[in-house]
N, C-alpha and C positions, 0 to 999 in steps of 0.2 A: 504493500500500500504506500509506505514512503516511495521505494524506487518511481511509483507511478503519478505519485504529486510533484517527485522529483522534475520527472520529463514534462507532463504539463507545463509547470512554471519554465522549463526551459524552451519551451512550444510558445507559452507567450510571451517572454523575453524578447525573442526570436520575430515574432511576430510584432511585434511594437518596436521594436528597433525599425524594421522594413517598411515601416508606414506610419509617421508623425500623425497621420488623424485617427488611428487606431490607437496609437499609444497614447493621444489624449483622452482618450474614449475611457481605455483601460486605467488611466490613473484619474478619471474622475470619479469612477465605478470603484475603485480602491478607496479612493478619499472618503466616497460618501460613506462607504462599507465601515470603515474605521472612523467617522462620525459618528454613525449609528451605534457601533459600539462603546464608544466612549459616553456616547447619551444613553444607553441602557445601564453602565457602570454609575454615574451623576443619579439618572432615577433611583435605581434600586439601594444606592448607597443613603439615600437621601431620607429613608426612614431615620435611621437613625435621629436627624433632626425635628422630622415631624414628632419624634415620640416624645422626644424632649420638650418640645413647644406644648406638644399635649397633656404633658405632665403638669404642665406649669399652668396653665390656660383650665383645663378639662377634668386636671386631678384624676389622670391615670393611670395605671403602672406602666414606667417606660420602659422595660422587658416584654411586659403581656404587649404590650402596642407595639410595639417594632417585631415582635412574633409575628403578631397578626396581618399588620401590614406585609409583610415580607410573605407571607402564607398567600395572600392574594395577588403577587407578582409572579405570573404566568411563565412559564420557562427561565428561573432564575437561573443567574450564572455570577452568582457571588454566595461566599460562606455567610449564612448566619451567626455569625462568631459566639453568641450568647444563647442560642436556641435552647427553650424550652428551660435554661436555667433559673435557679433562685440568684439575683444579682439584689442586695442591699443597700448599695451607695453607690456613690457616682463613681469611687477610687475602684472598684470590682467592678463598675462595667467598662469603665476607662481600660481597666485592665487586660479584658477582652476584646477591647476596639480597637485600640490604639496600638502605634506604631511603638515597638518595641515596651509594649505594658503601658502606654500615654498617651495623653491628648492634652497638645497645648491649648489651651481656649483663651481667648479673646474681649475685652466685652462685655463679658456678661458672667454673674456667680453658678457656675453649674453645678453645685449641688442645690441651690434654687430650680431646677428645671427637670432635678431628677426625681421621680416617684419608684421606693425598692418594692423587690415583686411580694405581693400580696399585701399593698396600700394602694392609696388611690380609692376615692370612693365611688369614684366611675365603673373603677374596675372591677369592683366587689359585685356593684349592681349588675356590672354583665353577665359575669360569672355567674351569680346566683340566676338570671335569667337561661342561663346558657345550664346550667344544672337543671332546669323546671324542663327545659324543652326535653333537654336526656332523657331524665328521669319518666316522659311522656312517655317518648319514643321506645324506653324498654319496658314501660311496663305496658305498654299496647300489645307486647308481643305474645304476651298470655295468649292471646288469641289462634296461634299458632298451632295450639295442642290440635285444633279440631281438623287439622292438615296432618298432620302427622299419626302414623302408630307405633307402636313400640318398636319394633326393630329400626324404624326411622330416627326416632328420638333417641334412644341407647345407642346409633352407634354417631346421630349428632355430637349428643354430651356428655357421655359417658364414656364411652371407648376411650381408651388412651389416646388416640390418634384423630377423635374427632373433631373438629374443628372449633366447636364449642367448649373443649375442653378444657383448654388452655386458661379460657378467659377465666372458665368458671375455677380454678384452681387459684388464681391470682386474685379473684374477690376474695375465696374463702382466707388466702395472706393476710387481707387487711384487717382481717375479723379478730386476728391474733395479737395477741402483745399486751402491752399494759394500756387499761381503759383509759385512764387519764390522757397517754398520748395522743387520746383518738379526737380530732374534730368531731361537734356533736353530734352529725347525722349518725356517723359510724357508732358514739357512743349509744344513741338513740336505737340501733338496728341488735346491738349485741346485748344488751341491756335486755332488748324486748326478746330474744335467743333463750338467755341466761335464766330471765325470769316468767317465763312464758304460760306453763301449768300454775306456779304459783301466784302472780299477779295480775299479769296482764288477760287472761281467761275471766277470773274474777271479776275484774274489775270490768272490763267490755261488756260481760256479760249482765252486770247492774246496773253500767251506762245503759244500755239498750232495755234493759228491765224500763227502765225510770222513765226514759224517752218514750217508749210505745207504747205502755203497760199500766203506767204509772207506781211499776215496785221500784218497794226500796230494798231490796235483796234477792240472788238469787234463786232462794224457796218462793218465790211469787206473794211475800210480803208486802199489802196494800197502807196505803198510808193510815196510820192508826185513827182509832176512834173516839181516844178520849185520851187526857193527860198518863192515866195509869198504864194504857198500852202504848204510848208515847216512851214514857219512862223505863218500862220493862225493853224495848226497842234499844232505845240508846243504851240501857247500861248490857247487854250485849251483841253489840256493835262494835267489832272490833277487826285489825286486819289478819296475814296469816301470822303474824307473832304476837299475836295476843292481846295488840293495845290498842287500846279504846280508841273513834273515831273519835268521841268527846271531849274537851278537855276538862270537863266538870265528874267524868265517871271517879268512883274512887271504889276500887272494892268490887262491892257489890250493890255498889248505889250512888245514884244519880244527885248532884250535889249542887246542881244551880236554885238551888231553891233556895239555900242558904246563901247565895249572892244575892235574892230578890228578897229577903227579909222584910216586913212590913216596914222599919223602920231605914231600909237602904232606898225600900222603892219612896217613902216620903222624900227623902233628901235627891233623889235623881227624877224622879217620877216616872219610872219603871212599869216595865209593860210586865202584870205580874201574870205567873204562870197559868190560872184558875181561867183565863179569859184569853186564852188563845185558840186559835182557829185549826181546823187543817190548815188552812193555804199556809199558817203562822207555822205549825209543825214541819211543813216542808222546807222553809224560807231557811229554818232553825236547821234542819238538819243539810238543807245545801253550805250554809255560814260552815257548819263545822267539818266539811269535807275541807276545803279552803282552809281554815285556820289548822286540822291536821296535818295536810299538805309540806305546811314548814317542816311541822313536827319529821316527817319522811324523808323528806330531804338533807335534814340535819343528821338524822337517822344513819342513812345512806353515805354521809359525807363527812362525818365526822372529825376526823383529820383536816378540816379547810372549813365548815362551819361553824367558829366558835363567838360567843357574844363578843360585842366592839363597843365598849373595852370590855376586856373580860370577863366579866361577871359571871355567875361566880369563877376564879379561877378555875376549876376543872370542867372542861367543856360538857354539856349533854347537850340529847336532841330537845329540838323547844318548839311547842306550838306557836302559831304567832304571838298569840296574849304575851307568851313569855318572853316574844324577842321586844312585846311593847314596852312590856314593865319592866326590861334591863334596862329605860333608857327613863324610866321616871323616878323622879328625886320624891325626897320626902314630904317636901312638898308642891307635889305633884305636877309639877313644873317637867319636861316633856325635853330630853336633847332631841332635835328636829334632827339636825346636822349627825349624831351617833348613831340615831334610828336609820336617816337612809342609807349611811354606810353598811350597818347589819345587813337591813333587806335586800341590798345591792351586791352581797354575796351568795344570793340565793339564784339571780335572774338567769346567771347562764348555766346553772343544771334545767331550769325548764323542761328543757328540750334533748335532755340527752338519756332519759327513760321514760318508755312510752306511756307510762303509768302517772307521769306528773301531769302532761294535756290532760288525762283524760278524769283526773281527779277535778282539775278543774271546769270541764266539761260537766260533769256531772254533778257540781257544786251548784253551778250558775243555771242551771237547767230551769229551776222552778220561777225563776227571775227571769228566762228565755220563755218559757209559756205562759206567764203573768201579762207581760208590761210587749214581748216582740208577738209572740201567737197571739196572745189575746185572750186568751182562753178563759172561759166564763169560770171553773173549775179545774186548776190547777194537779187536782188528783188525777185526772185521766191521762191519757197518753197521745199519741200523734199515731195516726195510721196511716196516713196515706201521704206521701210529696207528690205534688205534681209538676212537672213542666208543659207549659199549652196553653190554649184559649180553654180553662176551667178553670173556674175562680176558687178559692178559698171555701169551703163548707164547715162551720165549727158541728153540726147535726152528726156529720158522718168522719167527724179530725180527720178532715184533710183539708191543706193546706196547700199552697200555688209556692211555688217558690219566690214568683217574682214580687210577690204579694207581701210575701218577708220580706225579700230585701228593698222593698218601698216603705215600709213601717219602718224600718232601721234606718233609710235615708230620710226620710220624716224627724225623727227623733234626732239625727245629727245637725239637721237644722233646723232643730226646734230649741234651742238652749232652755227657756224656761220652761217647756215639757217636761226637758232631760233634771231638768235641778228638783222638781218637781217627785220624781222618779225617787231622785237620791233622798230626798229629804223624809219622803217617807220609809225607804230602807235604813235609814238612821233614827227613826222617830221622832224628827222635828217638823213635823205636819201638825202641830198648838197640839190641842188634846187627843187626838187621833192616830191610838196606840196600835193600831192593827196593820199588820204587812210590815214589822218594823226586826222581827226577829232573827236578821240574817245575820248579826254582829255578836249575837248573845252566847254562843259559845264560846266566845273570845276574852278569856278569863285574864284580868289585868289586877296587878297588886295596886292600889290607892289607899292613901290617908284621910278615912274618912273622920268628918268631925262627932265627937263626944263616941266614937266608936274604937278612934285608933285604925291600922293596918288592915284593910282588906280585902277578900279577894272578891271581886265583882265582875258583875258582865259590861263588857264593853257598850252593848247596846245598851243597859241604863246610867253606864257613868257619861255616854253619850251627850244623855239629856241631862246632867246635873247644870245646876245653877256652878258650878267653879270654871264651866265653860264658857268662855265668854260670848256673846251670839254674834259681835263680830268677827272672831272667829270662826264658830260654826259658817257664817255664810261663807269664809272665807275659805275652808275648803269644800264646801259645795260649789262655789263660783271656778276653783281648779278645777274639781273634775269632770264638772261640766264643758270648761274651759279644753280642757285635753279632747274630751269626747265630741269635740264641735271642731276641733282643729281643720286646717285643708288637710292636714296627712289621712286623717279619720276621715275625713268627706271626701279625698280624694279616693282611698283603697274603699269607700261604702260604693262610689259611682264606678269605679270598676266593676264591682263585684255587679252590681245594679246591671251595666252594658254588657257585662256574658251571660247574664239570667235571660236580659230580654232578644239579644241575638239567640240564645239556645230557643228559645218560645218562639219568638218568630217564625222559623221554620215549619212551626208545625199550624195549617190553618186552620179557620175556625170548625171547631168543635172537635178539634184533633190535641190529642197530649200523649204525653206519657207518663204512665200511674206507678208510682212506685211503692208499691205496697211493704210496708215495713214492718208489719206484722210475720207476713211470708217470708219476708228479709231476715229478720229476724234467727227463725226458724231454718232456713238454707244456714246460717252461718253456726248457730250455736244448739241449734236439738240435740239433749244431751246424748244421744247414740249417735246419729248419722249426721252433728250439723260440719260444715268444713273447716270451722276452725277447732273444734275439738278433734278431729281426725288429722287435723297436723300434727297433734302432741308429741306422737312417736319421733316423728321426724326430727321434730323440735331439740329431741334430747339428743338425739343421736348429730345432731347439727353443734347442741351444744359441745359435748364429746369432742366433737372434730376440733373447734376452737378456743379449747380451754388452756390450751399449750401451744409454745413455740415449733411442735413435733410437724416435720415433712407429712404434709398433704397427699396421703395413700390414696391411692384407685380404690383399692377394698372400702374404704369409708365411703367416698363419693358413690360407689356404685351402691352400700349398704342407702344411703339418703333415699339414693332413686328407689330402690324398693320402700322401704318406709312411707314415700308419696306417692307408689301403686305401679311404680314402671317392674318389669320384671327383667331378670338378667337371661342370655343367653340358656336355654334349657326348657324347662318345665313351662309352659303358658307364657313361649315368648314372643309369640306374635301377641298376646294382649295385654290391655292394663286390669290391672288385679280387681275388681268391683269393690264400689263403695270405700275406695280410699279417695286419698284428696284430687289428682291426676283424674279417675272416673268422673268423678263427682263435680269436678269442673268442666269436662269434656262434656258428659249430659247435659250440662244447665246453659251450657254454652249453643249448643246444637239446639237447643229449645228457644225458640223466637220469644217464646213469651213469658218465661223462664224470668222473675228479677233478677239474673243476673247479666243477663242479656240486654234487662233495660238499663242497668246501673252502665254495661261496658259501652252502648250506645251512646250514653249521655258525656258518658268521658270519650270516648273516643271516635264517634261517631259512626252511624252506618256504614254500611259495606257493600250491600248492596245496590246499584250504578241504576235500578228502576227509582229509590227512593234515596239517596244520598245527602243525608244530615251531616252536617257540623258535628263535630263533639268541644268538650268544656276544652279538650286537652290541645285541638287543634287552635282552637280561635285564644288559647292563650298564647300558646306557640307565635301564633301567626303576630299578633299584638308583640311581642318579646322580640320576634324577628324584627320587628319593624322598626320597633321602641332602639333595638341595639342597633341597626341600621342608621338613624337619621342621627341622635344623639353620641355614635363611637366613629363607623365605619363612615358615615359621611363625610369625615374628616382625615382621610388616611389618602385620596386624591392618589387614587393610583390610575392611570399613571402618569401624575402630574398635570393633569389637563384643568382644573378647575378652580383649587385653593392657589397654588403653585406651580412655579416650574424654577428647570435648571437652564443655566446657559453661562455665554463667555468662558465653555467646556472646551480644557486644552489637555493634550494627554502626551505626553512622551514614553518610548517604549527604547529599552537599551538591552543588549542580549550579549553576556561574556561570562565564557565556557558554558555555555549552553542555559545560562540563570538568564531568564528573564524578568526585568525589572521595568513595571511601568510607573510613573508618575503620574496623577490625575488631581486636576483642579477644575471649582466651578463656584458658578453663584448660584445662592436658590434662595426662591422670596416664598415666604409662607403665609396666606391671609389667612387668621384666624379668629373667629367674631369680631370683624370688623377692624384688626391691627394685623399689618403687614412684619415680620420678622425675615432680614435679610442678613444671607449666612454668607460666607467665602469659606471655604472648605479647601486643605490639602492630604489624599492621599499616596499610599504607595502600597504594590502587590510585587511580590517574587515570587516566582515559580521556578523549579526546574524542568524544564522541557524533557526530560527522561522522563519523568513520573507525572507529567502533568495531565491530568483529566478534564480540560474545561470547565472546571468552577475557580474563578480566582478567590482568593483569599485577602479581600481589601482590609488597610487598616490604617485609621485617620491622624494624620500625621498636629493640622493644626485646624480649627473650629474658628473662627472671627463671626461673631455679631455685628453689624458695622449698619443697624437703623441711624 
């Protein structure tokens, strides 16, 4: 192939020597050729500057951005020198740019212009958008099963050699290690692994009780009837270690009575226990899922949750009451500044056991069917969701969706609605003690007078005359304040515009019923529902990632059986009946099937006679868009729009076979309306023995020169 590019070139040598307008022909066809080149080196180099400018400007990571950009120039022919790395500061990417580990700059403070990888709050928001679309895209794939059969699927993901295999062996890596090192989602996914039969079964299982049913446990426990079954309830209510959901249980008895003593409820004007309602009983028992919540997480975290400051020296877990009353003095004077610090050690476990959303899920429930559903009677349940032209029915609980989130966008610009709301969840509506119960579990030590030290309910020290009432309105006017914000009115008309694109679609007198009762039942009947028939799997999944130990075949293919797939042999063309693998292929093949409605609504139809939206694409599509105009608009590749290069001069010198080019250029970048003008100089060496066509540019000097 040399000898043969050899003789060419000596062909047109030869040839341009013998006719002056042929050889100008041919070196203007050179010239342009090695312009072009030297303008593809100027563009493609030129990320770098944009990412910098974008950092400073757009508050982006200048690593992810110069990734990115570089990832959408088409036939590159220069190294990414930083690809896909962690770079910190500007002296670490300098490092990897620059001409011998350096870049002289000019101009301008560049570590001002540089964002290290995983800051940038642009960047974060991409990412996270860019994680939602994923996160779509594989779990749409569920849907797959009903293509496939066993011998297809085992030797897809299972087999050693199958092409799924891989991937799926490198998930299960990440599941291992020490929890703490893990980003929450991950801590959130192994959490829910780890504690799966134990809590999160439970607890699902009582959310959905509460929601559809209206239990509070479950044994199919309806809301009690009267204080004495009220009482008997809470004092055995407890989780699977024994401790009270209450913070008033002691023993074998229920002890907030003795917080509403005649003589406390005078001094606070306490809503006493004799005269509460169901709705009141529910209110109560949602308040104290929430104030044990701390309790759990302290629990859980004990090593890292301790009171601030101290108190007492030996840390335990503390229901909130307890994280209140570490921060009140004797006379009852309140550290504001101590207390958000505590609670603000609590915020980012949230999210990393699945068990903490859903306590608070099912806390706020009865406060979700009161004041968002509406609901005349707070003891029953929700049966049906709809999306469609069918409105709301409270006769037959069911409910429109879109009909919710207009009541909740109502409410968020409704401020004195919304204050309205709070004040009676705190029982400052004058005399009108009723719906006030949701704080009353929340046991706070105060100095009461002619009493001394005691312990009471938050809900009636609420109302004590030592609070001042402008005070009181002054944290009703926050939280109304927060709950009124554009971030809350902006994420409510979000949520507002996918309900009503999902409805749209379907026209009048068309919907889809989501029966939650049925739901229900598909997920949790205690023999055949599918999330009880994970369990096996579940442990056997736990098993696999409880150690640092190499990720065997025998395990993974052990999983697949436990989810119904079977191994090479006995019954292996089919999935085993009524495991989880069956049992989703069935419901799936069934059009009418809830689960078939739920995977519609997320992901939308399939079939091309009637072709709906789902929630999962029209987010996507929004996120695509959203990262589009606010990221990628601004990346101008290639150069045609924000920017361009020019006054691009290159020299090329070649001794003992090293080629050395020099490359210099201007590039102007408009970015919301301010233009930033660079002069740049590089340099690339190659050895023509080993050279492959990517050069390896590295920036020799940077000039700002607006």
């Amino acid at each position: 192939m040399k000898k043969l590019f050899t003789k060419v070139g000596i062909v047109l040598l030869i040839t341009s020597s013998a006719s002056p307008l042929v050889a100008c022909s041919f070196n203007f066809y050179v010239n342009r050729a090695a312009n072009a080149i030297a303008r593809s080196f100027a563009d493609q180099t030129s990320s770098v500057l944009k990412s910098l400018v974008m950092s400073k400007v757009i508050d982006s990571d200048t690593n992810s951005t110069n990734d990115d950009i570089m990832k959408q120039t088409k036939n590159g022919s220069i190294v990414n020198a930083s690809n896909g790395q962690t770079v910190n500061n500007w002296g670490e990417f300098a490092n990897k740019w620059g001409s011998n580990g350096n870049i002289e700059t000019n101009g301008f403070d560049a570590s001002t212009y540089f964002k290290g990888t995983g800051t940038g709050t642009l960047t974060k928001n991409v990412n996270t958008r860019r994680t939602i679309t994923n996160g779509f895209n594989t779990a749409s794939r569920i849907r797959l099963l009903t293509a496939f059969n066993n011998p297809t699927l085992y030797s897809l993901a299972i087999a050693p050699n199958g092409i799924a295999h891989g991937p799926i062996v490198e998930f299960l890596k990440t599941l291992q290690g020490n929890l703490a090192d893990k980003p929450a989602t991950l801590q959130l996914a192994i959490n829910l692994i780890n504690n799966y039969d134990t809590d999160f079964i439970p607890e699902i299982s009582r959310l959905m009780g509460g929601l559809v049913n209206g239990e509070w446990d479950t044994t199919g426990q309806k809301t009690p009837n009267d204080l004495s079954a009220l009482k008997n309830f809470i004092i055995n209510s407890k989780d699977n270690s024994y401790k009270p959901y209450s913070a008033w249980v002691n023993g074998t008895d229920w002890k907030l009575n003795s917080g509403l003593t005649p003589t406390l409820i005078a001094l606070t004007t306490g809503h006493a226990l004799d005269s509460w309602s169901q709705d009141d009983f529910n209110l109560y028992r949602g308040g104290s899922l929430i104030n044990y919540l701390f309790w759990k997480i302290s629990s859980d975290h004990s090593e890292i949750i301790n009171p601030v400051p101290p108190v007492p020296p030996v840390p335990a877990p503390r229901y909130f009451g307890d994280v209140l009353s570490d921060h009140i003095d004797t006379n009852n004077n309140i550290d504001t500044d101590g207390l958000l610090k505590d609670i603000s050690q609590f915020i980012p476990f949230l999210l990393s056991n699945p068990l903490y959303p859903l306590l608070i899920i099912e806390g706020i429930i009865p406060i979700i069917k009161k004041w968002i559903l509406k609901m005349p009677d707070i003891t029953l349940g929700v049966k049906h969701l709809i999306v469609g032209d069918i409105p709301t029915n409270q006769t037959t609980q069911s409910f429109n969706l879109l009909d919710i989130a207009n009541t909740i966008k109502n409410l968020v610009n409704s401020p004195e609605q919304l204050k309205s709301i709070i004040k009676k969840l705190l029982g400052w509506s004058g005399n009108d003690k009723t719906l006030d119960t949701f704080t009353y579990d929340i046991k706070i030590g105060v100095t009461a007078p002619m009493i001394g030290k005691v312990n009471a309910p938050l809900g009636s020290i609420l109302n004590s005359t030592y609070i001042d009432h402008d005070i009181k309105n002054s944290l009703v006017d926050s939280a109304a304040g927060f709950l009124t914000s554009d971030k809350v009115k902006n994420t409510v008309d979000m949520i507002v515009n996918l309900i009503t694109q999902l409805g749209n679609q379907y026209p009048a007198g068309k919907f889809i019923d989501i029966d939650l009762v049925k739901t229900k039942l598909f997920l949790l009947e205690a023999t055949n529902g599918l999330l009880n028939k994970l369990t096996t799997a579940m442990v056997t999944l736990k098993d696999i990632i409880k150690n640092n130990d190499p990720i065997q075949d025998s395990r993974i293919e052990q999983l697949y059986v436990d989810l119904g797939g079977n191994k090479p042999g006995t019954n292996y063309n089919i999935f085993t009946p009524d495991l989880p693998i069956d049992i989703l292929e069935k419901a799936m093949l069934d059009q009418n099937s809830e689960l078939t409605k739920i995977l519609n609504l997320m992901f939308g139809t399939t079939a091309d006679t009637d072709k709906k939206l789902g929630l999962s694409d029209i987010i996507s599509n929004f996120n695509n868009q959203w990262i589009k105009t606010n990221y990628e608009d601004y990346f101008d590749v290639p150069n045609t729009k924000l920017g361009h290069t020019y006054n691009i001069s290159m020299q090329r010198n070649t001794v003992n076979n090293t080629e050395t080019i020099n490359l210099k250029y201007d590039f102007n970048y408009t970015i919301n309306g301010t233009t930033y003008h660079f002069v740049v100089t590089l340099i690339d060496s190659e050895d023509l023995n080993t050279f492959q066509g990517i050069r390896n540019f590295k920036f020799k000097t940077i000039t700002l020169s607006n």
